[in-house]
C-alpha positions in Angstrom: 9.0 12.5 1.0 5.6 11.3 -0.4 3.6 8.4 -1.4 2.5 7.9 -4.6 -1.0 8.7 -6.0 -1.3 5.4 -6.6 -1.0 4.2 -2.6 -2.9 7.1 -2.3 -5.9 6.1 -3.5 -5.3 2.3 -2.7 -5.7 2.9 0.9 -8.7 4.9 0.4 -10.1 1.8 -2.1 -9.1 -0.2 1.0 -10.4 1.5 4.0 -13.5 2.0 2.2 -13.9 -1.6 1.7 -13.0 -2.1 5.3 -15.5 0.1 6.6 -18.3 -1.1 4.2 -17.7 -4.9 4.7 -19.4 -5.6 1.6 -19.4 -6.6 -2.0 -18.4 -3.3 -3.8 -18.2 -2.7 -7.7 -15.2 -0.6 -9.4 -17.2 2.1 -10.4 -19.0 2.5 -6.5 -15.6 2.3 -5.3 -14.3 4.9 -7.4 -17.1 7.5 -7.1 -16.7 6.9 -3.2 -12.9 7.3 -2.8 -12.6 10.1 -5.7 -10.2 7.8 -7.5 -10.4 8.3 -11.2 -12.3 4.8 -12.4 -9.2 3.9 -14.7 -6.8 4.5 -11.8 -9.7 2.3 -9.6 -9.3 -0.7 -12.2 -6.2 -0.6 -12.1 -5.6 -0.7 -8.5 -7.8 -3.2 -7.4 -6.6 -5.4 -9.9 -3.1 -5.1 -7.7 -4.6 -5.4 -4.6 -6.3 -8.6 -5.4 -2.9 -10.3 -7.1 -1.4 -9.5 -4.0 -4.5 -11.0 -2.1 -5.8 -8.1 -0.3 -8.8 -8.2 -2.0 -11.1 -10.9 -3.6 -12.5 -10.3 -7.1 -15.5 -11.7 -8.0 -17.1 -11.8 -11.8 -20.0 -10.9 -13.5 -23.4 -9.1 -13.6 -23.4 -9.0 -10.0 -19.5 -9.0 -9.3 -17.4 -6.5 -7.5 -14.4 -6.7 -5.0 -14.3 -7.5 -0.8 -11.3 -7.6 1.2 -9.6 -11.2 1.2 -8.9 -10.4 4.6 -10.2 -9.0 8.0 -9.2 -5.2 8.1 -7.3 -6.0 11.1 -4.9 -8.4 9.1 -4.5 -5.9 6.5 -1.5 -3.3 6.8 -0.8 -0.2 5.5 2.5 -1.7 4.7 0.4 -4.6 2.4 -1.1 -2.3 0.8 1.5 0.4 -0.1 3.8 -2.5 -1.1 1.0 -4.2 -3.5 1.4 -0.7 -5.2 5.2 0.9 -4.7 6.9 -2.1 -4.4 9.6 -2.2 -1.1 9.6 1.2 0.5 12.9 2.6 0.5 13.8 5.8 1.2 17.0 6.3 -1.4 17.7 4.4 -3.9 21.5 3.8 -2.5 19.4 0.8 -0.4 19.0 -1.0 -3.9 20.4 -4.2 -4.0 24.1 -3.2 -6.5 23.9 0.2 -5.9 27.4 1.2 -5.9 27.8 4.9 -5.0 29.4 7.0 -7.3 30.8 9.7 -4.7 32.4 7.2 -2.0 34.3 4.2 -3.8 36.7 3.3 -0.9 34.0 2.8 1.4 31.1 -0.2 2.0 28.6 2.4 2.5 28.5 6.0 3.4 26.6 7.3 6.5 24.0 8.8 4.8 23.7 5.3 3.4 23.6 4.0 6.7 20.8 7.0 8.1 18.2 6.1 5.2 19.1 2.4 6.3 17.6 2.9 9.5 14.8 5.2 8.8 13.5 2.9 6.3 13.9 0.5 8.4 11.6 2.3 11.7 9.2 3.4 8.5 8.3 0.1 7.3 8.1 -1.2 11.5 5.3 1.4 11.4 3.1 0.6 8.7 3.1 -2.4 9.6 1.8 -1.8 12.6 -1.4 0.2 11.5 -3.9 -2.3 10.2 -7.8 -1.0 8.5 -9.5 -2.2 11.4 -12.2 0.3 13.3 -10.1 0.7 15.8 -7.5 2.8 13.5 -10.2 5.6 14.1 -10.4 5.0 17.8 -14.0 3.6 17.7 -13.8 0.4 18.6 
């Protein structure tokens, strides 16, 4: 299993922003996080819909986290990007499996369930504060 390129980059685009504290503008951002700049755009326009980030216009505009890193999770910000993590798509709401009929849900169904489940508990739990490196 693997993220996107997408979340990819939007955590770099975020811990960079978390480490810089700063007003940052797209193009900075993208040279620093080697995210294309289209991909960059694109991105932090997500990120501050979702309110991870604030964007600010004009000749001297750019983007700064709407947040403290430490309120931030890698769950916010892979969600502002993927959507819900889920593992299988059998965890969409509908899904009706085509190989079991007779039953509510298989128990492969019921493995991605809880893996999911301990996946998103877990990004939660890591926030973009210094102390993710150990340095404070």
């Amino acid at each position: 299993m693997r993220i996107t390129r997408e979340s990819e980059y939007a955590i770099r685009i975020v811990d960079y922003l978390a480490r810089g504290n700063r007003l940052a503008g797209a193009a900075e951002i993208s040279e620093e996080t080697a995210a294309p700049l289209r991909f960059t755009k694109n991105i932090l326009q997500k990120l501050a819909h979702k309110g991870i980030l604030n964007a600010y216009r004009g000749m001297h505009g750019g983007y700064r986290l709407a947040r403290l890193p430490e309120e931030i999770s890698l769950y916010d910000v892979m969600e502002a990007t993927d959507g819900l993590a889920q593992l299988s798509g059998c965890l969409e709401e509908g899904h009706e499996c085509p190989y079991i009929a007779d039953k509510e849900r298989c128990p492969y169904q019921v493995a991605f369930l809880e893996i999911s489940g301990d996946m998103e508990h877990k990004m939660r739990k890591f926030r973009f504060s210094s102390d993710a490196y150990g340095d404070g």
